[in-house]
C-alpha positions in Angstrom: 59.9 64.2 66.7 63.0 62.1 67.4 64.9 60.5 64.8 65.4 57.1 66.0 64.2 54.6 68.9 66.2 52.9 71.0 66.9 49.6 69.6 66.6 47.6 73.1 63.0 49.1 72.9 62.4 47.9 70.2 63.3 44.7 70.6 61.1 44.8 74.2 58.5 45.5 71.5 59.0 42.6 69.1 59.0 40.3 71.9 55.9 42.0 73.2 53.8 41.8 70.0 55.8 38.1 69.3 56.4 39.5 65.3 59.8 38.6 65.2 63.2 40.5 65.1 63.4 44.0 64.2 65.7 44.4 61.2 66.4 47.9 61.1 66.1 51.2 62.8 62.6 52.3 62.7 61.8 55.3 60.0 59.6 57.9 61.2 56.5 59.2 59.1 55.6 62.4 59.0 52.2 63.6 59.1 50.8 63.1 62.8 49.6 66.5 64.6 49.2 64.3 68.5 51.2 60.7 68.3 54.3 59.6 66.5 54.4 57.1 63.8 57.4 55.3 62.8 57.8 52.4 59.9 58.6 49.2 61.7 60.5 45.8 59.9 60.9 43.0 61.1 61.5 39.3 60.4 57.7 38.4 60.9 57.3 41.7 58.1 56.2 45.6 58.4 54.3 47.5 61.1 53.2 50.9 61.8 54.0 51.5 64.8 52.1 54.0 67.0 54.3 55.6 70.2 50.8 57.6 71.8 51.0 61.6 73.4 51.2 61.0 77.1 49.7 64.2 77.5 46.6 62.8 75.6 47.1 58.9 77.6 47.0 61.0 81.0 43.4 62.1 80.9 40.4 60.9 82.3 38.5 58.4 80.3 40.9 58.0 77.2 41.5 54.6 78.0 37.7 53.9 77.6 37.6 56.2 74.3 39.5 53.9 72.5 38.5 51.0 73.5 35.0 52.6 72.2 37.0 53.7 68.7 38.5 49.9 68.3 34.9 48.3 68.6 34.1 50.9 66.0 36.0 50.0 63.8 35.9 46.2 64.5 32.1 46.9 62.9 33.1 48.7 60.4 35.2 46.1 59.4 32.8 43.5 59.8 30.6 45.3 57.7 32.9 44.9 54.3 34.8 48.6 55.1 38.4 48.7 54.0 39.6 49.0 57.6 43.4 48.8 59.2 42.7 47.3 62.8 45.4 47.6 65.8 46.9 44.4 66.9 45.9 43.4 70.2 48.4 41.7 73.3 45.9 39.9 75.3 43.2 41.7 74.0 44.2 45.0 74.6 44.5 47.6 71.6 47.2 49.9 73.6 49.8 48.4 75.4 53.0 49.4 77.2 57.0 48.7 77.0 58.8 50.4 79.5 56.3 52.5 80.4 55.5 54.1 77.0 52.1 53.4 75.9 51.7 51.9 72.0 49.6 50.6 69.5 50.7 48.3 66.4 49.1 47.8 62.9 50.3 46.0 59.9 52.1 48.2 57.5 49.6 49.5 54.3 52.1 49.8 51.0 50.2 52.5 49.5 49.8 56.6 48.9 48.3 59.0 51.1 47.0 61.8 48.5 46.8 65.5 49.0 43.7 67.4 48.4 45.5 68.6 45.3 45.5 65.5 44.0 42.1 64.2 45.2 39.9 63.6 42.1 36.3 62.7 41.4 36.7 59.3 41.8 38.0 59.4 45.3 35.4 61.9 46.3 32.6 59.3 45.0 34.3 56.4 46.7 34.6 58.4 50.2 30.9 59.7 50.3 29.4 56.0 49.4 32.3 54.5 51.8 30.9 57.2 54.9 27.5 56.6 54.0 28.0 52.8 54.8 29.9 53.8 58.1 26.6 56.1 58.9 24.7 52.7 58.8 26.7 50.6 61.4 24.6 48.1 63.4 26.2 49.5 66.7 24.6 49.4 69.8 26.1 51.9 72.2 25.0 54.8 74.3 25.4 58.3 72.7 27.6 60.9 74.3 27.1 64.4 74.4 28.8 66.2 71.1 30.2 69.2 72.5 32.8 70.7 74.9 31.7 74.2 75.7 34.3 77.1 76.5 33.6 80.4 78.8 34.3 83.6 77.6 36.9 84.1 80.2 38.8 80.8 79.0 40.1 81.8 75.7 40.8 85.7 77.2 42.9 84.0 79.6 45.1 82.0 77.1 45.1 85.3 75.1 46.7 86.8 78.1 49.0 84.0 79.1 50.1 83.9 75.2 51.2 87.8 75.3 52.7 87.1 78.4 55.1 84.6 76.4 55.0 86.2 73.3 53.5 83.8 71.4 53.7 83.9 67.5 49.5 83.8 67.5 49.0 86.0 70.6 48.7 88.8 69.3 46.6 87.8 65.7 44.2 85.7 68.8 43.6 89.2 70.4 43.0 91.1 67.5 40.8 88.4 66.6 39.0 87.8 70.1 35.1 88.6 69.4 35.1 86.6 66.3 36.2 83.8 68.7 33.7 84.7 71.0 31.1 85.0 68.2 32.0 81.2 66.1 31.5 79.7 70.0 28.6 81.3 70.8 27.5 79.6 66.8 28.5 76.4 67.6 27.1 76.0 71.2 23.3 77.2 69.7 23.8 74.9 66.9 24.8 72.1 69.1 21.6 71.7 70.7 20.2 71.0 66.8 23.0 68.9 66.2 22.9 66.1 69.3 19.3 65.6 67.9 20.7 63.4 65.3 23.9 61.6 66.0 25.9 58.4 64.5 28.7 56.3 65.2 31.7 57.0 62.9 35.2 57.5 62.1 35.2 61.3 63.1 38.1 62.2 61.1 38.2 60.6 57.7 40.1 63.3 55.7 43.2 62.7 53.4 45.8 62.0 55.6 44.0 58.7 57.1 42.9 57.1 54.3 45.9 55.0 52.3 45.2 54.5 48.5 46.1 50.8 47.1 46.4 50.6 43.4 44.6 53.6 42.6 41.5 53.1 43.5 41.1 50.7 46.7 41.4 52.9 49.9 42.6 51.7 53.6 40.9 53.9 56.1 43.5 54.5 59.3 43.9 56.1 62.5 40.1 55.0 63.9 41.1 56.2 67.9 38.9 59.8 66.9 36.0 57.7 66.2 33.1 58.6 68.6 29.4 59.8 68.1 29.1 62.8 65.6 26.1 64.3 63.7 25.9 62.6 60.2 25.5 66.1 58.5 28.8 67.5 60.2 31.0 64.6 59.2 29.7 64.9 55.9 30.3 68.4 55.2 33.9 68.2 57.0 35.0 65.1 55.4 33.5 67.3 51.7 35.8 70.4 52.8 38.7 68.6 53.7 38.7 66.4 50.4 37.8 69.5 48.2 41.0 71.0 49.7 39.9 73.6 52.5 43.2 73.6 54.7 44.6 74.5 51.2 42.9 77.9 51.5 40.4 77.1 48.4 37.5 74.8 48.6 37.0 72.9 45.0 33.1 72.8 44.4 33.6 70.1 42.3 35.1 67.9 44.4 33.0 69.2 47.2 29.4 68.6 45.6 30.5 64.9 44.0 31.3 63.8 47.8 28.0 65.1 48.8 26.0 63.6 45.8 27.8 60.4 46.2 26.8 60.0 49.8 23.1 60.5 49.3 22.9 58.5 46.0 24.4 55.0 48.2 21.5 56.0 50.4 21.8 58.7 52.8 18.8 61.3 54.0 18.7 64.4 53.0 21.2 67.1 54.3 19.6 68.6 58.0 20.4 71.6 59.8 23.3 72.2 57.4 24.0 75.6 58.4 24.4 74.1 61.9 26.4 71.9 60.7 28.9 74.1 59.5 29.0 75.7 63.2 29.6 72.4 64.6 32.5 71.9 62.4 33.7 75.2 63.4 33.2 74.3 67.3 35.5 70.7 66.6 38.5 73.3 65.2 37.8 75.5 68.6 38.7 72.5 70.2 41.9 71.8 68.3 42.8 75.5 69.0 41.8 75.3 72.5 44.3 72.4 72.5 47.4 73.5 70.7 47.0 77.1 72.7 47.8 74.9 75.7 50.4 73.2 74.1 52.0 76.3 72.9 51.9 77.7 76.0 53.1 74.8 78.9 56.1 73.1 77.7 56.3 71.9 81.5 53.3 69.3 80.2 53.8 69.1 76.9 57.4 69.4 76.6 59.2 71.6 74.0 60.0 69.6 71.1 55.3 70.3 70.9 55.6 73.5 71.5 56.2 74.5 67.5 54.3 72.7 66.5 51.7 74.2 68.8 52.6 77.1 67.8 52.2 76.8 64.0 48.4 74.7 64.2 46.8 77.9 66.2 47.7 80.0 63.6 46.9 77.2 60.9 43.4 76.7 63.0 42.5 80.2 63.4 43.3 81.1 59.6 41.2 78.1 58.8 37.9 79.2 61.1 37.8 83.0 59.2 37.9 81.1 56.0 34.8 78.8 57.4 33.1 81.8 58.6 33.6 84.0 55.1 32.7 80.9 52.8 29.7 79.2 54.4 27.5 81.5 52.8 28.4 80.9 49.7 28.8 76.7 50.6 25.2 76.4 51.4 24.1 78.7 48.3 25.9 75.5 46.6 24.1 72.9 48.2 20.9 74.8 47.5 21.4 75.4 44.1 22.0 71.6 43.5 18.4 71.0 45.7 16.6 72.7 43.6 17.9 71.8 40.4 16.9 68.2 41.6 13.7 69.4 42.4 13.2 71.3 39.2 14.2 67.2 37.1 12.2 65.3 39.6 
């Protein structure tokens, strides 16, 4: 990521937007895996500005993606949910200067906490906060969940990888008929999955949700947000709160988002094993992507090309922890069913 923006840009950008005058170079903040986020001041006060992958802006149908994501969260903020809207020029979410294609947001003063740090309390608030988001009055047509790989895809990136020597390459081939095996899961439980879908956030795990004194969270970056089967948001946004890019899962944490979400209202738990798979076929898809980005620097460009590099062998460590764990994950949820049944 670059350390500064040209300040002519910027000023483009000001004028753009009409929030003034910037007054300083823009920071950059850490943390984003696809865009760039920088800390913005100006005389009109503080932005987060979004510079957005042109990779990602140069597919077909992204454009109408987020225009999908922005009404999504437009209801959700209609609805009473802490949400962090992009500013629009002439009604558009995404703009360009110069060719470079942006969004802006006021600036949240505020803590992004770590799974580490996550505690009961932000569990509870997260689970009754999803369940609300679950419940949009949203009229839109469902999409299909699911993006489905051949077998001869992922052998070919293999290929291409040891060709170039990738650092994953050669853990990816050792580790080939496992991905074979969690696609072949995930495209079986897909077809359980699309039975039930929602409108929702799609990725509402630590890192996009800002904590204001304590207790009152922002929820951020909304373009993800999409249809999605309420039982697999549930169970990822659980796992990603309880800490399972960490490499341990707390149950604690874990079980208090799940009870939290069902006691504001939600169903019971469906096709949870399923559900698990599907998770497992959203982090194919990150690895899918991040292969490719490891691998063509010609698209990509090489400044993405690390940190390719070092989310495949992130993803992949994080899908043979899934597979080993869910198991004992649904023994969890099972135990908790029945010692409601056993009170009831």
């Amino acid at each position: 990521m670059p350390q500064e923006i040209n300040m002519q840009w910027v000023t483009s950008l000001c004028i753009h937007y009409e929030i003034g005058e910037p007054l300083i170079q823009p920071s950059p903040v850490t943390g984003g895996l696809l865009h760039h986020m920088w800390k913005l001041s100006t005389t009109e006060g503080q932005f987060a500005l979004k510079i957005l992958n042109p990779e990602i802006m140069s597919r077909a149908g992204v454009l109408s993606n987020y225009l999908l994501s922005e009404r999504i969260a437009a209801a959700a903020a209609s609805a009473g949910i802490p949400v962090v809207l992009a500013k629009t020029v002439n009604n558009d979410i995404i703009t360009q200067v110069s060719g470079v294609d942006v969004m802006l947001f006021d600036w949240i003063d505020g803590a992004v906490i770590t799974p580490a740090d996550c505690r009961r309390e932000h569990a509870s608030i997260i689970g009754a906060l999803l369940h609300k988001i679950h419940n949009l009055k949203f009229e839109e047509q469902h999409s299909p969940l699911w993006t489905s790989f051949g077998q001869d895809y992922f052998r070919n990136l293999i290929d291409d990888g040891l060709r170039s020597a990738t650092p994953w390459a050669q853990q990816m081939d050792a580790g080939f008929n496992d991905l074979l095996e969690w696609n072949h899961q995930y495209q079986q439980a897909s077809q359980m999955l699309n039975d039930s879908q929602c409108f929702s956030h799609r990725d509402l795990n630590p890192k996009n949700v800002v904590w204001r004194d304590g207790l009152h969270p922002h929820i951020i970056d909304w373009e993800a947000a999409g249809s999605t089967n309420p039982t697999m948001e549930l169970l990822d946004a659980a796992l990603s709160w309880s800490g399972i890019d960490t490499g341990h899962v707390n149950k604690e944490t874990f079980m208090t988002m799940l009870g939290s979400y069902q006691k504001a209202g939600g169903t019971e738990l469906t096709h949870v094993k399923e559900a698990f798979y599907g998770r497992m076929g959203s982090m194919l898809e990150w690895l899918e992507y991040n292969m490719r980005r490891s691998l063509h620097t010609d698209i990509f460009g090489e400044s993405e090309q690390q940190l390719g590099n070092e989310q495949v062998l992130l993803t992949f460590s994080s899908l043979k922890e899934m597979s080993a764990n869910i198991d004992e994950w649904m023994a969890w949820i099972e135990e908790r069913d029945q010692n409601e049944t056993s009170n009831k």
